[in-house]
C-alpha positions as CSV (number, residue, x, y, z in Angstrom):
1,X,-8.1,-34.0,-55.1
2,X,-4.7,-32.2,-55.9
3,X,-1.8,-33.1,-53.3
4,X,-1.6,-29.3,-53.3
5,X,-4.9,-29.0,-51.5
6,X,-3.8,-30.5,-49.0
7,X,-0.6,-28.5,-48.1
8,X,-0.8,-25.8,-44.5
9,X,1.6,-23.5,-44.3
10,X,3.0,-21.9,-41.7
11,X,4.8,-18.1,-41.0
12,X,7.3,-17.7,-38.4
13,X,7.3,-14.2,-37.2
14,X,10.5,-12.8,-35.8
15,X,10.3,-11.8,-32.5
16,X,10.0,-8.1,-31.5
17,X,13.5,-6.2,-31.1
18,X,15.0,-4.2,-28.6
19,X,14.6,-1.2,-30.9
20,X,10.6,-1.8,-31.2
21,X,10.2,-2.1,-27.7
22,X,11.9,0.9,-26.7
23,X,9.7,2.9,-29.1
24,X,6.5,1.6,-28.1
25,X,7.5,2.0,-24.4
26,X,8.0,5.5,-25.5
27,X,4.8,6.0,-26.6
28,X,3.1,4.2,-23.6
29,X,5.2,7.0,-21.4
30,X,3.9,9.8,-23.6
31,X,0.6,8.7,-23.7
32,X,0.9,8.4,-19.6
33,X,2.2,11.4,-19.4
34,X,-0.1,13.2,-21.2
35,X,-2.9,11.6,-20.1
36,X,-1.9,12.3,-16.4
37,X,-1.9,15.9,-17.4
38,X,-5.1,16.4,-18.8
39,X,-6.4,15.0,-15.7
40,X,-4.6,17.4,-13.4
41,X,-6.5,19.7,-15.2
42,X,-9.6,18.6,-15.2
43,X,-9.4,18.0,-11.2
44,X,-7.0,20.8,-10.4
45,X,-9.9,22.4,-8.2
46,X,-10.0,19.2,-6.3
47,X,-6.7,18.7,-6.3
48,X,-5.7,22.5,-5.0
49,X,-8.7,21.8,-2.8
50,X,-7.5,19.3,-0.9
51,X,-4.0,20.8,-0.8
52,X,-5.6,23.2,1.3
53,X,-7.9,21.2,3.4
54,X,-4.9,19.0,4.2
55,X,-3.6,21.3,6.6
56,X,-6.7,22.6,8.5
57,X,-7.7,19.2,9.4
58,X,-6.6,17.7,12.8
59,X,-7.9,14.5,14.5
60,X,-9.5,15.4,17.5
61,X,-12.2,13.7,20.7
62,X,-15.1,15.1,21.3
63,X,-15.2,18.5,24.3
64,X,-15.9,17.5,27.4
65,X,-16.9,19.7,30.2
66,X,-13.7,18.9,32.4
67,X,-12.1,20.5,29.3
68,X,-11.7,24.6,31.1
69,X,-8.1,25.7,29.9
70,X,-7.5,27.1,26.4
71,X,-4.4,27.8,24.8
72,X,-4.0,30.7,22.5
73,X,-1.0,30.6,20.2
74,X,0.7,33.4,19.4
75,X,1.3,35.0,16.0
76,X,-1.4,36.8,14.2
77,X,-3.0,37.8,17.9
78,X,-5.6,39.6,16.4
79,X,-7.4,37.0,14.6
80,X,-6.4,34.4,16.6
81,X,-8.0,37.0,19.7
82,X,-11.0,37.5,17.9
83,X,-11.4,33.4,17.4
84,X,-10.5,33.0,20.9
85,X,-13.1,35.0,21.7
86,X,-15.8,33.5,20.4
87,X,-14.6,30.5,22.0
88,X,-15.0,32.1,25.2
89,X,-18.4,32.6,24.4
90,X,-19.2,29.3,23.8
91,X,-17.2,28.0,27.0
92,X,-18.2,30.7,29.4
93,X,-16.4,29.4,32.4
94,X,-13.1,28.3,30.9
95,X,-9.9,30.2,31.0
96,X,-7.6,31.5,28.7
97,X,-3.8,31.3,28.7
98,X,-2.3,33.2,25.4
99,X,1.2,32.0,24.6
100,X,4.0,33.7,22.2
101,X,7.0,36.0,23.1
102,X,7.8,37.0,19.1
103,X,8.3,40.4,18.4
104,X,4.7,42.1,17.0
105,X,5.1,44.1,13.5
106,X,7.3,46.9,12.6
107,X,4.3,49.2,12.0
108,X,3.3,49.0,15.3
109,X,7.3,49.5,17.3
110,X,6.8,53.0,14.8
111,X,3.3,53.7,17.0
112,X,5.2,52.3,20.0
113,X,3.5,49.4,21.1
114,X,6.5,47.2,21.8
115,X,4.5,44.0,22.5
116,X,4.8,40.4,22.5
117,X,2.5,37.7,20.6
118,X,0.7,37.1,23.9
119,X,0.2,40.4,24.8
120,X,-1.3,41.4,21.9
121,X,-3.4,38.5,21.3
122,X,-4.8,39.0,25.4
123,X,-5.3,42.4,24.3
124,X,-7.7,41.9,21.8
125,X,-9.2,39.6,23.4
126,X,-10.3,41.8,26.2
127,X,-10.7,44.6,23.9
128,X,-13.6,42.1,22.0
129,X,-15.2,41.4,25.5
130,X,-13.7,39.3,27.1
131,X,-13.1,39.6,31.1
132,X,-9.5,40.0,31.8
133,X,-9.6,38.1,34.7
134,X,-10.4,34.9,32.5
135,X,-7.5,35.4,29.8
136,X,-3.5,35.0,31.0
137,X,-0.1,35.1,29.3
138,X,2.6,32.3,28.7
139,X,5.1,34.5,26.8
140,X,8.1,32.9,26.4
141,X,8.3,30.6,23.2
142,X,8.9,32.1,20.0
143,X,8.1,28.8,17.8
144,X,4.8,26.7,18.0
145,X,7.4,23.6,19.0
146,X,8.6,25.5,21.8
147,X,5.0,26.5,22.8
148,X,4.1,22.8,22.9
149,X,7.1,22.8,25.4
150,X,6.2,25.1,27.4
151,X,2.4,24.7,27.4
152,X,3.1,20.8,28.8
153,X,5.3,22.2,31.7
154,X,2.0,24.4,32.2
155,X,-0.2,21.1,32.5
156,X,2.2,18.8,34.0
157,X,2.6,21.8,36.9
158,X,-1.1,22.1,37.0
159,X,-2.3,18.7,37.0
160,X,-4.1,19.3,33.2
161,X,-5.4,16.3,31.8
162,X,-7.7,18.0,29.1
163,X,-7.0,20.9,27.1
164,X,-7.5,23.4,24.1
165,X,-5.2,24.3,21.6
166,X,-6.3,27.8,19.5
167,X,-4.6,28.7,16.1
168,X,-4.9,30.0,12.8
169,X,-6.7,27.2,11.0
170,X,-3.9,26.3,8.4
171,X,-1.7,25.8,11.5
172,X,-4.0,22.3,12.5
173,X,-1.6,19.9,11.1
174,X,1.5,20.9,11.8
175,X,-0.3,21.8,16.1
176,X,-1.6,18.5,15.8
177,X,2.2,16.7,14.6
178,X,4.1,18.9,17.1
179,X,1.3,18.4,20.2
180,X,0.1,14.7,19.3
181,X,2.4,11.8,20.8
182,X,4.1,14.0,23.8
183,X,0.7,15.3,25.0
184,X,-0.6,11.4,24.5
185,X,2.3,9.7,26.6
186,X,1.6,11.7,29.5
187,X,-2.0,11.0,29.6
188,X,-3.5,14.2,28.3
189,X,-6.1,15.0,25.9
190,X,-5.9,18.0,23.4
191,X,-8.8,19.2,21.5
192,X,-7.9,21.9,18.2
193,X,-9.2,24.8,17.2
194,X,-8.9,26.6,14.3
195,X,-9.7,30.4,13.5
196,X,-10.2,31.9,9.9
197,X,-7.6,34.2,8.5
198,X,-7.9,36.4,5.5
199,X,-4.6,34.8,4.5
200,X,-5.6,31.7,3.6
201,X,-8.8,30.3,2.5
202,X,-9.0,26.5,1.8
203,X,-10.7,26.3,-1.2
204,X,-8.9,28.9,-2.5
205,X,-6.0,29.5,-1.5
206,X,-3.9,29.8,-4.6
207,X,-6.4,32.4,-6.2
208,X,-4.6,35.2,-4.3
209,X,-0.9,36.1,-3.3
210,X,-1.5,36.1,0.4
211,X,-2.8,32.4,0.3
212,X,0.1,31.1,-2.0
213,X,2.7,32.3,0.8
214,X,0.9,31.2,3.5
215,X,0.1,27.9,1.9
216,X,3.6,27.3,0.8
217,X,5.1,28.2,4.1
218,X,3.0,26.1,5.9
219,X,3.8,23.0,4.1
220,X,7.9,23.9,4.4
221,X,7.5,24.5,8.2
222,X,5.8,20.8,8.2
223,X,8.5,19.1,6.0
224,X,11.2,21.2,8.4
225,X,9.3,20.0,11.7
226,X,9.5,16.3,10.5
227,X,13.1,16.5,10.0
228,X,13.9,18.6,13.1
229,X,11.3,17.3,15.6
């Protein structure tokens, strides 16, 4: 057999460069990128979805029956009202307190009906059939922080260890952030409720102009209340 039959051979390869590696990393980050995108897309209903559901949902116990005093927040009283009153319906011997002392709309100081957020929101609740002698007003916070302040005065005063809370349903988050922990240290419970507003709907929310405001104001007033609160 030949002596050159026998010979291996071997190939040292350089190793990669600095140059290599930052091009291919390149290409890893566009292909990331891109790929990340395309999925947005593909899930952007889900996505958008969930943007929305995030704020309606709020931990809450199950209703007892000890549970008789409901808190209507103000802003948007006649939705909110009209929820409220449903709610009325369902807890027939329960009381309602309606809470707010913000200025209502320009259109209606033109028709002279100078009234505040609980006013107007005990006014339509009584206008939708409720008894007057079950619904009250707590009219002197004009933020849902300062509602919470004033509303656990109201319990601590009354002995409350169970209540309701009532507000637009993209509100339940940011209720549920600013009423959690201070309600909890002093022992009482807190239950949410959340009505529907042609302003915002969930699942679509950024379909229409309406939604996208509310939507996007929501989610500032939360980053806002973590900082401030």
């Amino acid at each position: 057999m030949n002596i050159q039959d026998k010979q291996t051979y071997t190939y040292f390869h350089s190793l990669i460069t600095l140059k290599q590696l930052r091009r291919i990393w390149k290409y890893v980050v566009l292909a990331l990128t891109v790929a990340f995108f395309i999925s947005v897309f593909i899930y952007r209903h889900a996505i958008l979805g969930g943007i929305g559901h995030f704020l309606t949902v709020a931990e809450s116990s199950a209703v007892t029956p000890s549970n008789q005093t409901f808190f209507v927040l103000g802003g948007n009283g006649y939705e909110r009202g009209k929820g409220a009153a449903l709610l009325a319906q369902e807890f027939p011997s329960a009381q309602f307190i309606c809470t707010g002392a913000g200025d209502t709309l320009n259109e209606m100081r033109a028709m002279g009906l100078n009234l505040t957020s609980a006013q107007l929101t005990r006014k339509c609740m009584i206008e939708t059939g409720v008894d007057s002698l079950r619904v009250f007003e707590l009219g002197e916070a004009t933020s849902t922080y300062e509602e919470s302040e004033e509303i656990l005065t109201y319990c601590t005063n009354h002995n409350l260890k169970e209540i309701s809370v009532v507000s637009s349903d993209f509100h339940l988050r940011r209720m549920s952030m600013v009423f959690g922990e201070k309600f909890e240290e002093k022992g009482i419970v807190v239950h949410f409720f959340g009505t529907g507003t042609k302003d915002f709907k969930a699942e679509s929310w950024w379909t229409f102009e309406a939604g996208l405001i509310t939507t996007f104001n929501e989610y500032i007033k939360i980053v806002y209340y973590v900082f401030k609160y």
